[in-house]
C-alpha positions in Angstrom: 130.8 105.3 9.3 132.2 107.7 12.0 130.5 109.8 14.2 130.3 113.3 13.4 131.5 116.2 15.5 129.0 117.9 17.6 129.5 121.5 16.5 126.8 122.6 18.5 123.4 121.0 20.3 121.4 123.5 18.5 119.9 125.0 15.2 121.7 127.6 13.2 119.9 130.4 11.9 121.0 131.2 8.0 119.0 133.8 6.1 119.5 132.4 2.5 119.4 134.0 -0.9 117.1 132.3 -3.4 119.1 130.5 -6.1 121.9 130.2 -3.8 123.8 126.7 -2.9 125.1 126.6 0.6 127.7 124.1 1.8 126.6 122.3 5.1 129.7 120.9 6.9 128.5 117.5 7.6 131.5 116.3 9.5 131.2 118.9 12.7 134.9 120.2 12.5 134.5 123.3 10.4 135.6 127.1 11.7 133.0 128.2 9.6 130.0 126.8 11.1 127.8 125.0 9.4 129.2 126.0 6.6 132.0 123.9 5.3 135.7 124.5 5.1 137.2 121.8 4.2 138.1 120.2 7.1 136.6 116.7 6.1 139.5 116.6 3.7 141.2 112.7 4.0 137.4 111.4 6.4 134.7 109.9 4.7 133.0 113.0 5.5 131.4 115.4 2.5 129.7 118.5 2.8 126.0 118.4 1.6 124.8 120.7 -1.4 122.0 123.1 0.0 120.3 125.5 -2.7 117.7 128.0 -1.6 114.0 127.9 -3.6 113.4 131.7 -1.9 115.2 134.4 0.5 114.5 133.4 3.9 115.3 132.1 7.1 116.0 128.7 7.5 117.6 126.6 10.1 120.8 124.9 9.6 121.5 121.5 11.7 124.3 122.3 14.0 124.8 119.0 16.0 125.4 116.8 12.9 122.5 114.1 13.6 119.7 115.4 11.9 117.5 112.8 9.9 116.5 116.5 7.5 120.2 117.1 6.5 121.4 119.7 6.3 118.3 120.9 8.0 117.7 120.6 11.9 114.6 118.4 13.0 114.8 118.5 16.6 117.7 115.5 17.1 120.0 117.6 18.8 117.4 117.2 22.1 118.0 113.7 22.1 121.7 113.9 22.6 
């Protein structure tokens, strides 16, 4: 498998609504960070399916390495 894009080398704060499925761009190269866009389209790359239990904030992973997809864990200080 390909490396993703690094989008950024740091978390991306989202406040969520419960109930609500997000679409986290897994491949790096969306404009609408970390949301995705679409821009996987012809990779092996597929957004990942994200769907809020309650309204809060949560913290999206923005450097694409993250072992919690799509939620950050800290790998971005290891690249």
């Amino acid at each position: 498998m390909s490396e993703p894009v690094i989008a950024q080398k740091s978390p991306i704060p989202v406040t969520v609504e419960a109930g609500k499925t997000y679409y986290w761009c897994a491949c790096g190269k969306s404009a609408s960070q970390p949301f995705c866009d679409g821009s996987h389209k012809g990779s092996e790359f597929a957004p990942i399916a994200f769907t809020a239990e309650k309204a809060e904030q949560v913290y999206f992973c923005g450097c694409k390495h993250s072992g919690n997809r799509p939620l950050c864990d800290g790998s971005h200080k290891r690249l």
